[in-house]
One Martini backbone bead per residue (centre of mass of N, CA, C, O) as a GRO file, in nm:
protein
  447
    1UNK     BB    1   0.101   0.033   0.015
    2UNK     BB    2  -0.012   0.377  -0.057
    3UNK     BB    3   0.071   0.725  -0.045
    4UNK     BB    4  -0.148   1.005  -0.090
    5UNK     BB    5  -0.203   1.254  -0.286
    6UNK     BB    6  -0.417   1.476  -0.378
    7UNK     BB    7  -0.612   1.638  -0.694
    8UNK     BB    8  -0.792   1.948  -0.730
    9UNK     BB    9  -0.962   2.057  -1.053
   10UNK     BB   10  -1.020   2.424  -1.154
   11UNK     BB   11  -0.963   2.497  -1.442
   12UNK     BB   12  -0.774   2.809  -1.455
   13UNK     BB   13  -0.684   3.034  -1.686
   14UNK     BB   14  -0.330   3.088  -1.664
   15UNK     BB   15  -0.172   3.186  -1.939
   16UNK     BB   16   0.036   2.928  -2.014
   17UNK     BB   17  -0.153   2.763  -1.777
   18UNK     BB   18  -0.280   2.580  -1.523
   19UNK     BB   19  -0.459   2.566  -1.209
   20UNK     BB   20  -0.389   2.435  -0.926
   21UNK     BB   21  -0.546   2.266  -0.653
   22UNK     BB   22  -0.412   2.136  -0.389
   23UNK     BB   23  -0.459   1.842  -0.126
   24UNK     BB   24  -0.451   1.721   0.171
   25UNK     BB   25  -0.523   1.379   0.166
   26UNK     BB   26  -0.525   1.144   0.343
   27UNK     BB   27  -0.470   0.808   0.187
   28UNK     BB   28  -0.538   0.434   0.127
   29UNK     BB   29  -0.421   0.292  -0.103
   30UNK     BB   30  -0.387   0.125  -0.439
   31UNK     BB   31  -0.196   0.048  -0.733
   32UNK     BB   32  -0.438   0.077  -0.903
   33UNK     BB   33  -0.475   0.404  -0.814
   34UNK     BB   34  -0.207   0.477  -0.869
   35UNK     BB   35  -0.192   0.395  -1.201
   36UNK     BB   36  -0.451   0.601  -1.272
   37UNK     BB   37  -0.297   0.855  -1.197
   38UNK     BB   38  -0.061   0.839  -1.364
   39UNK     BB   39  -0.257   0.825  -1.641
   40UNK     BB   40  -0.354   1.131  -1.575
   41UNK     BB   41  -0.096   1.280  -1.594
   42UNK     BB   42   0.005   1.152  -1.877
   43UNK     BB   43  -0.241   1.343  -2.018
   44UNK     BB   44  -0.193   1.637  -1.888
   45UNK     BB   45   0.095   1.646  -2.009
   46UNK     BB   46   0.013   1.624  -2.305
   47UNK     BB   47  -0.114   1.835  -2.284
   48UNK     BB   48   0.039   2.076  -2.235
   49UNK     BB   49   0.279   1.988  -2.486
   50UNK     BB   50   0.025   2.081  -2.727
   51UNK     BB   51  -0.005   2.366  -2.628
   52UNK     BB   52   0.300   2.461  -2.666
   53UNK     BB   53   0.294   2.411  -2.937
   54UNK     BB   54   0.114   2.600  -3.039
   55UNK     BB   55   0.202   2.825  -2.930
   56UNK     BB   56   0.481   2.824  -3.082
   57UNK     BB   57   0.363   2.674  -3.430
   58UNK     BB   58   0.175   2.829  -3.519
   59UNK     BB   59   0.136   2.993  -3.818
   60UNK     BB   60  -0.027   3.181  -3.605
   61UNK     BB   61  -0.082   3.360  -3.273
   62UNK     BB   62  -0.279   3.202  -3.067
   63UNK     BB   63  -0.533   3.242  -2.834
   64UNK     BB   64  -0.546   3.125  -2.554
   65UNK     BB   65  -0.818   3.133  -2.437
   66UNK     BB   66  -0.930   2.964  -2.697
   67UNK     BB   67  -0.774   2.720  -2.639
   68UNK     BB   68  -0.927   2.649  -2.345
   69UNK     BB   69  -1.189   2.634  -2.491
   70UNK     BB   70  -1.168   2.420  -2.690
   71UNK     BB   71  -1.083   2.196  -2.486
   72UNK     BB   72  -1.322   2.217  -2.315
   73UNK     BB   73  -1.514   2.159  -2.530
   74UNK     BB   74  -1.416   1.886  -2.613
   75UNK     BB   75  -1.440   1.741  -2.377
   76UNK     BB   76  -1.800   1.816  -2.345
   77UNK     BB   77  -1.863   1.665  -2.627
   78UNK     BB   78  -1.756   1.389  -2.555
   79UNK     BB   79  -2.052   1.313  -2.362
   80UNK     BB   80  -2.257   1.482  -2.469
   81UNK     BB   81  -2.517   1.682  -2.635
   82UNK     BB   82  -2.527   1.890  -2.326
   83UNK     BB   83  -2.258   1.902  -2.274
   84UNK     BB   84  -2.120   2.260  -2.197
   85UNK     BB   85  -1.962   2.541  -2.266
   86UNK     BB   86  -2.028   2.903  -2.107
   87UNK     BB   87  -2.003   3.184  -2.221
   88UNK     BB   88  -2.072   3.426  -2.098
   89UNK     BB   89  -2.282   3.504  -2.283
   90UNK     BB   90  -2.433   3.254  -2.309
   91UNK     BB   91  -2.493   3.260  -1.996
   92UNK     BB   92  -2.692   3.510  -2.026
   93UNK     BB   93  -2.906   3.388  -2.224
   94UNK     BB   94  -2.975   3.162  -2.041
   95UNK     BB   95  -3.079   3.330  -1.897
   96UNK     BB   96  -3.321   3.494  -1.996
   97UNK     BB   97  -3.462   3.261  -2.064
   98UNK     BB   98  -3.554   3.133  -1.796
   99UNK     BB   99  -3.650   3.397  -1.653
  100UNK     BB  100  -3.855   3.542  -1.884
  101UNK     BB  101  -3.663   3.843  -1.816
  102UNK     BB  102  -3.602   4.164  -1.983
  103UNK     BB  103  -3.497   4.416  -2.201
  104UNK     BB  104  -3.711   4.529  -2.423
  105UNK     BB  105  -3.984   4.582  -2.658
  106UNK     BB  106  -4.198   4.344  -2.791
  107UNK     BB  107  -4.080   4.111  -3.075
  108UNK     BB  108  -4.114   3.916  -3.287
  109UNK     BB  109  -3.888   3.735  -3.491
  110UNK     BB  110  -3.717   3.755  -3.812
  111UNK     BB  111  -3.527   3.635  -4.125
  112UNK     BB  112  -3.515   3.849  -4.439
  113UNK     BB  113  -3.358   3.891  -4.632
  114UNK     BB  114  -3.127   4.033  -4.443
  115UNK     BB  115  -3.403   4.118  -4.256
  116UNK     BB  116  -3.606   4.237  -4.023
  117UNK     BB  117  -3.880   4.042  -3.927
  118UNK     BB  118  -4.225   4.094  -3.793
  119UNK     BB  119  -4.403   3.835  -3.667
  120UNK     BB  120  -4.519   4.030  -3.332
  121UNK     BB  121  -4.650   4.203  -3.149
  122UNK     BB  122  -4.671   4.247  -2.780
  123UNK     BB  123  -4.895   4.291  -2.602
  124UNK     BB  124  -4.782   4.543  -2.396
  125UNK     BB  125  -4.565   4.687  -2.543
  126UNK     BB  126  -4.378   4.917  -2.685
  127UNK     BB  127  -4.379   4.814  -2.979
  128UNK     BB  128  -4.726   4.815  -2.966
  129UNK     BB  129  -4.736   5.111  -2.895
  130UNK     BB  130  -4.562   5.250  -3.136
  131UNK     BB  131  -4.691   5.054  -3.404
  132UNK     BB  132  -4.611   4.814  -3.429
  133UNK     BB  133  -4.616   4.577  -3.700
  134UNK     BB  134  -4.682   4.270  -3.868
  135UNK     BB  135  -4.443   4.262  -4.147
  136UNK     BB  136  -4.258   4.441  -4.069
  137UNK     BB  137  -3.923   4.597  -4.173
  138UNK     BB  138  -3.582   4.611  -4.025
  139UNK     BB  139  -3.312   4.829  -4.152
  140UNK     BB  140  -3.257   4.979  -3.873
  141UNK     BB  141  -3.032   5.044  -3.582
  142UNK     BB  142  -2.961   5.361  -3.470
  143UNK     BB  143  -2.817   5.403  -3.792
  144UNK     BB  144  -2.771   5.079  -3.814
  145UNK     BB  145  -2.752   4.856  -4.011
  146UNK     BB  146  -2.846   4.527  -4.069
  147UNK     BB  147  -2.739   4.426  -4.268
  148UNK     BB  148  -2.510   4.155  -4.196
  149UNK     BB  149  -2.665   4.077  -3.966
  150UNK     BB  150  -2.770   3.874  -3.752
  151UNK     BB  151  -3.055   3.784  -3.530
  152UNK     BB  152  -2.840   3.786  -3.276
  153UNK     BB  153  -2.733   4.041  -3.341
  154UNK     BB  154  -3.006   4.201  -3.294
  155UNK     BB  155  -3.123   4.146  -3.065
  156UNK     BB  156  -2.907   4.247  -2.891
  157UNK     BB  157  -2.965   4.569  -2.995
  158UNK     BB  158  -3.265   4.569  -2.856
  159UNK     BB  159  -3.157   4.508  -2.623
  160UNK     BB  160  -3.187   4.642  -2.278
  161UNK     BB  161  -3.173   4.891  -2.038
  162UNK     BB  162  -3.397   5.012  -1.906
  163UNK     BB  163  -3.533   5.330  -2.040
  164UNK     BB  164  -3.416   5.331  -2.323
  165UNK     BB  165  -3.344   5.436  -2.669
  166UNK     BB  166  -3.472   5.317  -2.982
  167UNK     BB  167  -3.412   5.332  -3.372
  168UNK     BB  168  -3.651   5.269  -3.594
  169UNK     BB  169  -3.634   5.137  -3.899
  170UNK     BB  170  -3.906   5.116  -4.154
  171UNK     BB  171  -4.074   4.879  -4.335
  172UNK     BB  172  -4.405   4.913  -4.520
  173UNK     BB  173  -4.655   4.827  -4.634
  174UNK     BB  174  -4.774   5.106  -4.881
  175UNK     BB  175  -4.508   5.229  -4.823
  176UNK     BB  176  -4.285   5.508  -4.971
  177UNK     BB  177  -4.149   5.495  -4.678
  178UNK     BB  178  -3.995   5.527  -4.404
  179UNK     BB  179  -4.004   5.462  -4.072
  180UNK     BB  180  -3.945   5.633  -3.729
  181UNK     BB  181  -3.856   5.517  -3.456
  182UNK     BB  182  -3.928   5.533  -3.086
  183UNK     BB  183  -3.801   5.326  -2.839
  184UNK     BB  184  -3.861   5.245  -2.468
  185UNK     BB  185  -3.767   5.047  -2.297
  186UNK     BB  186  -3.859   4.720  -2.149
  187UNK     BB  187  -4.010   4.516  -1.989
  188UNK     BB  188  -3.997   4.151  -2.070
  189UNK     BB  189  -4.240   3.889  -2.074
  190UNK     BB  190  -4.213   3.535  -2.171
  191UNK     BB  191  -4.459   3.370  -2.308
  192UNK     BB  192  -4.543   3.015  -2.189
  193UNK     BB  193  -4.827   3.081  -2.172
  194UNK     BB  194  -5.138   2.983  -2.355
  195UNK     BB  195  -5.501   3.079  -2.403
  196UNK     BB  196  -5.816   2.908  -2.463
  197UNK     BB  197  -6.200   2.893  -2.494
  198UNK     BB  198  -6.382   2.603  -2.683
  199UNK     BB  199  -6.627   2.691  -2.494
  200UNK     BB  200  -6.634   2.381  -2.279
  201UNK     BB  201  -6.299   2.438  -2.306
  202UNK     BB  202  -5.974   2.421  -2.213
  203UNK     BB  203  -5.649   2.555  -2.376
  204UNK     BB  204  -5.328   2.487  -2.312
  205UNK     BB  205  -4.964   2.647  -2.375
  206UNK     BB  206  -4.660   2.539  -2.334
  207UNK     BB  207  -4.351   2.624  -2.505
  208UNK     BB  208  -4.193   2.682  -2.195
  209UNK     BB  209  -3.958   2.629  -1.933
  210UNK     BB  210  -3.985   2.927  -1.715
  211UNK     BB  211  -4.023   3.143  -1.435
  212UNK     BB  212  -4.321   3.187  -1.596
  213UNK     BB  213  -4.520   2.923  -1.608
  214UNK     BB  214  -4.686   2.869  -1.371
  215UNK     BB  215  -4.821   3.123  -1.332
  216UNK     BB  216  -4.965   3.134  -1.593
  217UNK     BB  217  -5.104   2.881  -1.554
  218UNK     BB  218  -5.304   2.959  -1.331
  219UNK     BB  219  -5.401   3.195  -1.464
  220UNK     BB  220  -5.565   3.060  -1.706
  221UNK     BB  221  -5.731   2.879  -1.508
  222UNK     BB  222  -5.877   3.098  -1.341
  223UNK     BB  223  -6.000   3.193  -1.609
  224UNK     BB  224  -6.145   2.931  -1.716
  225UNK     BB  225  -6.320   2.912  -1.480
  226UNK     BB  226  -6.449   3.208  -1.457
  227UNK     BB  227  -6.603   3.147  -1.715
  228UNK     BB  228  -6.685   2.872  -1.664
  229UNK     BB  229  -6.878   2.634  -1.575
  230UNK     BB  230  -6.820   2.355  -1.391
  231UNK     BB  231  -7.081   2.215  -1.544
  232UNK     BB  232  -6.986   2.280  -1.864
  233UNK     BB  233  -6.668   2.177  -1.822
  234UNK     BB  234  -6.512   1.913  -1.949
  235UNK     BB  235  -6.198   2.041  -1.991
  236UNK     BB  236  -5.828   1.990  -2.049
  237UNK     BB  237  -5.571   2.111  -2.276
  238UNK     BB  238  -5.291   2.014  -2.316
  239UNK     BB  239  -5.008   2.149  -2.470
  240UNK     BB  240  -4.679   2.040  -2.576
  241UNK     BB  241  -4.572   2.069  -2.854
  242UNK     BB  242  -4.229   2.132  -2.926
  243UNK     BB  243  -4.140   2.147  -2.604
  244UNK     BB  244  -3.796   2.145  -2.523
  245UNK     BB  245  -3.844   2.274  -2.237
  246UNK     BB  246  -3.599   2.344  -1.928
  247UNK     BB  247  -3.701   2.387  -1.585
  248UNK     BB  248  -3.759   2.126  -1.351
  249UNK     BB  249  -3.925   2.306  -1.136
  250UNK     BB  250  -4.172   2.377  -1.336
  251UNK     BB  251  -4.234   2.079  -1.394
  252UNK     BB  252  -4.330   2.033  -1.123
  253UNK     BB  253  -4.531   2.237  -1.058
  254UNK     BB  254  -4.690   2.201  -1.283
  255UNK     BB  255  -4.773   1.876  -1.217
  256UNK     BB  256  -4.912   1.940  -0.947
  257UNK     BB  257  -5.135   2.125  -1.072
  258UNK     BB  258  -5.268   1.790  -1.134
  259UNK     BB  259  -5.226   1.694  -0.812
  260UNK     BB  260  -5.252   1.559  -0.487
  261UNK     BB  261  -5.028   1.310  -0.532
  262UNK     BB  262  -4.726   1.201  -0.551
  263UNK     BB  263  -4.479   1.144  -0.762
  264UNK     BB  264  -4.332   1.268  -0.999
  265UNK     BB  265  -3.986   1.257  -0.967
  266UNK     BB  266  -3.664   1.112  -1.025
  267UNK     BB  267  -3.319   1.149  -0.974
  268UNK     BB  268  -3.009   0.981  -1.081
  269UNK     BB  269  -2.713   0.961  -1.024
  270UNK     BB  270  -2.367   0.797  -0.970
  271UNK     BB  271  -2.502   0.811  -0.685
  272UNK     BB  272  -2.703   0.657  -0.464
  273UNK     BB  273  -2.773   0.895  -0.273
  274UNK     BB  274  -2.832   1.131  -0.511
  275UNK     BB  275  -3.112   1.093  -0.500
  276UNK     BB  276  -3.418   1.239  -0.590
  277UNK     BB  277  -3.768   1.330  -0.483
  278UNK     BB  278  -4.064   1.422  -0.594
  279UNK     BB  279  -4.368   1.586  -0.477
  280UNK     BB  280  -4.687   1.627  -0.438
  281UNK     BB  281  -4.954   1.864  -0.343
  282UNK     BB  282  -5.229   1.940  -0.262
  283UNK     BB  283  -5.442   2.072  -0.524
  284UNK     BB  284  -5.632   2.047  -0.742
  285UNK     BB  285  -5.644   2.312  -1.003
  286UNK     BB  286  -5.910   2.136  -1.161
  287UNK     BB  287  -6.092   1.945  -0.989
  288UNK     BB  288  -6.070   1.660  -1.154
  289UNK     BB  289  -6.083   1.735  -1.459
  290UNK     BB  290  -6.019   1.651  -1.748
  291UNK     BB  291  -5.691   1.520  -1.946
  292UNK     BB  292  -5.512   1.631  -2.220
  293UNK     BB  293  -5.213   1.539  -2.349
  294UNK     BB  294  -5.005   1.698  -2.604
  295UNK     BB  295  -4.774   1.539  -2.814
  296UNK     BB  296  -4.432   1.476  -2.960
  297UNK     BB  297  -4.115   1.470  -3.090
  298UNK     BB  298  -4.058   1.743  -2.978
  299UNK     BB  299  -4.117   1.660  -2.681
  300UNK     BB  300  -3.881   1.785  -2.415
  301UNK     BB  301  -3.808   1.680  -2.113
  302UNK     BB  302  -4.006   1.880  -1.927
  303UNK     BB  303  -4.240   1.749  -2.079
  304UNK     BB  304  -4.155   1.454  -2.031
  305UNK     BB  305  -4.249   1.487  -1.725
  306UNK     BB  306  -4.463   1.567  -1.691
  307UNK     BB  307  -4.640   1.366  -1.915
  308UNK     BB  308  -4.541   1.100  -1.726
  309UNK     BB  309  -4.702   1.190  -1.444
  310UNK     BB  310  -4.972   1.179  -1.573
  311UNK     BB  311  -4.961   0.881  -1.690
  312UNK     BB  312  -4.886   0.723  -1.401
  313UNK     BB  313  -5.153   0.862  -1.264
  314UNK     BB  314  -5.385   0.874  -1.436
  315UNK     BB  315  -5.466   1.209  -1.514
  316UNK     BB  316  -5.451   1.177  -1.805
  317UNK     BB  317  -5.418   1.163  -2.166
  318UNK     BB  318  -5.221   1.086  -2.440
  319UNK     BB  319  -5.182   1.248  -2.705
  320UNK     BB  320  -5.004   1.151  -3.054
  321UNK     BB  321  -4.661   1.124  -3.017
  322UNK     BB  322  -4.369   1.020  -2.967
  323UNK     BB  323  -4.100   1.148  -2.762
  324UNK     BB  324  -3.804   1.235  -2.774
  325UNK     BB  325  -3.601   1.131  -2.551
  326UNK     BB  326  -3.508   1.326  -2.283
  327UNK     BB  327  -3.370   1.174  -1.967
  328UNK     BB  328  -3.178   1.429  -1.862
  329UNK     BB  329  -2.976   1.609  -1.636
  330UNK     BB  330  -2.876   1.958  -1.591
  331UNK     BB  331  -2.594   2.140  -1.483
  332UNK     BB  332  -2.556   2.475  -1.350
  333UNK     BB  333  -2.179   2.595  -1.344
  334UNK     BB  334  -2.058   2.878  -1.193
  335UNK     BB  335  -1.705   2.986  -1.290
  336UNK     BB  336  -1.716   3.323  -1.266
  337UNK     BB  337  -1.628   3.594  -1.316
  338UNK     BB  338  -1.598   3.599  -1.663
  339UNK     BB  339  -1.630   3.229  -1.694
  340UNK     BB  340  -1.873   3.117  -1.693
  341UNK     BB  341  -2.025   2.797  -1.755
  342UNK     BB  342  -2.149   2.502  -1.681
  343UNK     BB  343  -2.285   2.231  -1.847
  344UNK     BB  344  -2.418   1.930  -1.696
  345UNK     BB  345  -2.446   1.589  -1.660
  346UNK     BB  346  -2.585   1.439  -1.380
  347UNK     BB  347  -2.852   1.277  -1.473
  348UNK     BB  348  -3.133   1.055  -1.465
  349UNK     BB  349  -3.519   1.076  -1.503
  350UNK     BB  350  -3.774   0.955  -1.340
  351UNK     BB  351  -4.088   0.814  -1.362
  352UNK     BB  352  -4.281   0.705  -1.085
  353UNK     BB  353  -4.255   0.393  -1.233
  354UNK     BB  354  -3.937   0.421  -1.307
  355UNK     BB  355  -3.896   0.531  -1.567
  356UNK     BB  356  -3.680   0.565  -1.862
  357UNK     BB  357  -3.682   0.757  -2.152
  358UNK     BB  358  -3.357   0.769  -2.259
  359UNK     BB  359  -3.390   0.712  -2.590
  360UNK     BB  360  -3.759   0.660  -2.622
  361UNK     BB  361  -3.963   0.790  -2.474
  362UNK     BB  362  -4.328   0.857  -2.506
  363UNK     BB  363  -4.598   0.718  -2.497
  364UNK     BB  364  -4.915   0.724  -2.602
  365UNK     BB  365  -5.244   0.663  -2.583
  366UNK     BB  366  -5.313   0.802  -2.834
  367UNK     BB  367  -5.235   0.760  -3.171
  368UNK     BB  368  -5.175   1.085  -3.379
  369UNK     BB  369  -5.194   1.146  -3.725
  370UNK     BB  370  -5.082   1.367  -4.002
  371UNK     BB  371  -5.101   1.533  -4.208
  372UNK     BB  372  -4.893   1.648  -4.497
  373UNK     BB  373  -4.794   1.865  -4.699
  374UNK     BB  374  -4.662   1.849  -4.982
  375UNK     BB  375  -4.445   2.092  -4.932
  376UNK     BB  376  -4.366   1.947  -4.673
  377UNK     BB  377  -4.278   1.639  -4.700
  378UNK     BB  378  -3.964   1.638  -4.701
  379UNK     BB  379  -3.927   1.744  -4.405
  380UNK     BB  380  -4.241   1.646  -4.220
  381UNK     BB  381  -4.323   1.328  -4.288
  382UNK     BB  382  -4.087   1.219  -4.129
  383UNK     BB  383  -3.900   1.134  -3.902
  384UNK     BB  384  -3.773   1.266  -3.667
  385UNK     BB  385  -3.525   1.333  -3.455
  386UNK     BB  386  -3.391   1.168  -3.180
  387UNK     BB  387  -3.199   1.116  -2.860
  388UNK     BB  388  -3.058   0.890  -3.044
  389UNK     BB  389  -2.976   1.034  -3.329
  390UNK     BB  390  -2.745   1.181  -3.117
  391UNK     BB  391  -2.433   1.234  -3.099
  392UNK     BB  392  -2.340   1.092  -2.806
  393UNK     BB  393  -2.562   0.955  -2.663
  394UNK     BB  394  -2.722   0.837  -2.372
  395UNK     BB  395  -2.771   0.547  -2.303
  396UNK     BB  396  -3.075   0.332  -2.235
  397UNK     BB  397  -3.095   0.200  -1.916
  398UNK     BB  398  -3.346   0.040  -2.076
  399UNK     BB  399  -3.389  -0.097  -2.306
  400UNK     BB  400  -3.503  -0.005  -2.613
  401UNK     BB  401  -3.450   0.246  -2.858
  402UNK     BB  402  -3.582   0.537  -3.008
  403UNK     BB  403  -3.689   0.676  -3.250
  404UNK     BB  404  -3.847   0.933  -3.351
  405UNK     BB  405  -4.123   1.153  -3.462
  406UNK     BB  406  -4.365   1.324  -3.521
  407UNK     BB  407  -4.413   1.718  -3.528
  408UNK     BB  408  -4.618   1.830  -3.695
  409UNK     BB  409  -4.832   2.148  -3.702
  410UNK     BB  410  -5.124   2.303  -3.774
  411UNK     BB  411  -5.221   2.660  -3.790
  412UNK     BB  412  -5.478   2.531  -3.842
  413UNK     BB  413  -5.661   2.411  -3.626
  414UNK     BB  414  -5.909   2.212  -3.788
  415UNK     BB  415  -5.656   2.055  -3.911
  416UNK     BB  416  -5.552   1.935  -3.605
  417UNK     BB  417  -5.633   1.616  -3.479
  418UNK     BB  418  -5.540   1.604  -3.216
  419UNK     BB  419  -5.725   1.793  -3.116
  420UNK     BB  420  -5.993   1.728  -3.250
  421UNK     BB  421  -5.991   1.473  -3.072
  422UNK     BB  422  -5.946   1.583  -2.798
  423UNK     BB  423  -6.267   1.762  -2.818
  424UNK     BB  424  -6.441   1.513  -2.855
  425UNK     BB  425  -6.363   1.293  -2.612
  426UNK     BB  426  -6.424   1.565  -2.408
  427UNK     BB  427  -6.769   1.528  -2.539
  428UNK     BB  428  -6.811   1.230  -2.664
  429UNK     BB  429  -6.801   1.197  -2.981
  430UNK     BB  430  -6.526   1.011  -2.893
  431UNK     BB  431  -6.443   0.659  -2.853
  432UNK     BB  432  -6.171   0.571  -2.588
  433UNK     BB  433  -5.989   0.337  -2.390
  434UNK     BB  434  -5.780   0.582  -2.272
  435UNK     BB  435  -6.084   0.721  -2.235
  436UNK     BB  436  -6.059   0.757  -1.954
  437UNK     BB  437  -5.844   0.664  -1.731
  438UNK     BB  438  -5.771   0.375  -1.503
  439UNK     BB  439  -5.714   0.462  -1.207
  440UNK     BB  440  -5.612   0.174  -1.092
  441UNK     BB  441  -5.355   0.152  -1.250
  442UNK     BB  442  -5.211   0.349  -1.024
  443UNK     BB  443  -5.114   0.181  -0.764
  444UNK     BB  444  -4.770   0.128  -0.849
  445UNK     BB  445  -4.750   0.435  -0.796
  446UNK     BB  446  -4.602   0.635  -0.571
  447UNK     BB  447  -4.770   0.807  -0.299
   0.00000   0.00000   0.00000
């Protein structure tokens, strides 16, 4: 047996080389764990050793910082597709999503013919204020041309500090010059949750989980509630379909809001001591109504934890198609001032019956398939990719993994099948044995 010193690595790049903290911790060790270090050091060494011939015989002086992000980049997308390092900016954009809560005008764009083009002003925002609509085209901000710029970095460029102003150069259809516009920031608040009703059902789309969404969802439920008489409401559709997800607590909360108890999801890193469970607390928020929700290859993640907990404990009944299968969870790690942060993958979550959907997704209790028009076939009528067709994905649990699925949805309600179905079922109008769910069968979930 022999005696070792550990070396905790904080990777701060310093100069020419990195920054170790190393700590005394005496421990005995076998010979297999000093070898171990061993091959970890000539591997450090290694990385040292190609770093300074870089940085001394590369055709052109490459910039230190870059090199060390580019190594940490390589890292860890060698490890799957979520995990990975953010730059500051890219910090900072991740935190403006999640929070749901920015300095901008408020209005939805996209980019056409390299210029930026309004897809709808945010109602009650200064955008909406100033008269900006749906179709204008932003040719200036601030009298600097918007051609040439990315459309990531127009909206950089519209957002910014509270209570400032830009100015936007304007075309609009049927004007034969530009208009100026004068805009003053204010907070935007990004809607992840939209509702109307259906006559006598509820329909609640949630688009993404950021800290806006269940206070949404609350509100929502609280406005359908108090138009519809409780003997006329049928129930409620919730629309989760191409919602990527977002932040856990959400999934979580969202989840409870239709739940009066039982396990929600539960985490399991490589420890098993580090497993959480997560557990409804009573108040079902509609009141024991029916609930539908729509699923599709799009919906991952935050999407697939709901989903997953209403349907293992008998509350909703899932329609449309099989779910992306993203089943991990992302830790993000702040790594000081100046250096961005970590997101790696920490855990893998499991729905209340104890499944594992990773790499496989979640199965509808009714599978419905959509039309999809000719112009758009080449694209979007065979399978999405799912979590399994990602290089270098975590690979599943337990059990076959599973390709992606239809993902397609048509802008027009009418047309879209899952959705006209599921208005059938909660009116009665069409009679399937997965609707309402058998909640017998929910005893097997943990409560």
């Amino acid at each position: 047996m022999v005696r070792k010193t550990s070396l905790i690595l904080f990777g701060a790049a310093v100069g020419a080389g990195l920054t170790f903290l190393v700590t005394q911790q005496p421990q005995w060790i076998g010979v297999s764990a000093r070898a171990a270090a061993s091959d970890t050091y000539r591997q450090l060494n290694l990385f040292g050793d190609i770093f300074e011939r870089v940085r001394s015989h590369y055709v052109e002086k490459p910039d230190d910082s870059k090199l060390v992000e580019g190594a940490v980049n390589g890292m860890l997308n060698g490890l799957d597709p979520h995990s990975s390092y953010l730059d500051p900016k890219n910090f900072r954009d991740m935190q403006i999503q999640t929070r749901g809560e920015f300095g901008g005008l408020g209005i939805e764009v996209t980019m056409e013919d390299g210029l930026v083009k309004v897809v709808a002003p945010i109602d009650d925002t200064p955008a909406a204020k100033a008269g900006i609509r749906a179709g204008d085209i932003i040719t200036a901000l601030d009298d600097d041309p918007v051609q040439g710029l990315t459309l990531n970095q127009a909206v950089d460029k519209m957002r910014g500090p509270v209570n400032t102003k830009i100015n936007l150069k304007v075309m609009r259809k049927g004007l034969d010059k530009p208009l100026d516009i004068a805009i003053t920031r204010d907070v935007i608040r990004v809607r992840s949750v939209r509702s109307k009703i259906e006559d006598d059902i509820g329909y609640i789309r949630i688009t993404q989980f950021n800290d806006q969404t269940t206070e949404g969802l609350k509100k929502a439920i609280k406005e359908i509630t108090e138009q519809v008489p409780a003997d006329k409401l049928k129930g409620f559709v919730l629309d989760l379909r191409n919602n990527p997800g977002g932040l856990l607590d959400q999934a979580i909360s969202v989840s409870d809001a239709f739940l009066e108890r039982g396990e929600i999801v539960s985490t399991r890193g490589r420890d098993p001591e580090e497993t959480q469970r997560f557990s409804a607390h009573a108040g079902d928020l509609v009141r024991g109504k029916p609930v539908i929700v729509l699923i599709n290859g799009g919906s991952a993640s935050a999407s697939e934890i709901v989903a997953g907990a209403l349907q293992d404990h008998k509350r909703a009944t899932l329609l449309g198609t099989r779910s992306f299968g993203k089943g991990s969870v992302q830790t993000i790690i702040p790594l000081g001032p100046g250096n961005g942060a970590l997101r790696l993958t920490t855990a893998r979550y499991y729905t209340p019956s104890g499944r594992s959907i990773q790499a496989k997704g979640i199965v509808p209790d009714i599978e419905v398939l959509q039309e999809v028009p000719e112009e758009m076939a080449a694209r979007a009528s065979g399978e999405t990719k799912g979590e399994s067709s990602l290089r270098g994905h975590l690979k599943a649990a337990e059990g076959e993994e599973q390709g992606g699925s239809q993902s397609y949805v048509p802008t027009d309600a009418d047309k879209d099948k899952a959705l006209m179905e599921a208005y059938k079922l909660l009116r009665g109008t069409s009679v399937n044995a997965a609707f309402p769910p058998n909640t017998a069968k929910a005893s097997a979930v943990p409560n």
